[in-house]
Phi, psi and omega in degrees: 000144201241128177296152167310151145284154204227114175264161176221165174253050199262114227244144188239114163249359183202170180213141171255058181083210179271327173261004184259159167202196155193119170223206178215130190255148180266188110278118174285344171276332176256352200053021153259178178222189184216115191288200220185168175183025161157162197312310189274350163306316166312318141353284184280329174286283176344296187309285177305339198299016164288299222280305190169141175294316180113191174293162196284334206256055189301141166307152148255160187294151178288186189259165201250123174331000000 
């Protein structure tokens, strides 16, 4: 039996040299999201999005300098 597919949204609102970055990964299906703040936070809201995305009303991040 083959898992569903999962679509996301992932949104880069900055990037902090080579490993940092900070953004909000969506779920499309549920529309929540999750911010992020470096590669492996990003990781894990991918990873983790079975168990849950987190809140549907994530802040959004300011715009990048």
């Amino acid at each position: 039996m083959t898992a569903p597919i999962r679509s996301f949204v992932v949104r880069i609102y900055r990037r902090h040299g080579r490993a940092g970055i900070d953004g909000v990964v969506e779920d499309v299906k549920t529309g929540r999201s999750r911010p992020f703040h470096s590669i492996a936070e990003l990781w894990d809201a991918l990873r983790g999005a079975r168990r849950s995305l987190g809140r549907k009303d994530a802040p959004s991040l300011p715009p990048a300098d």
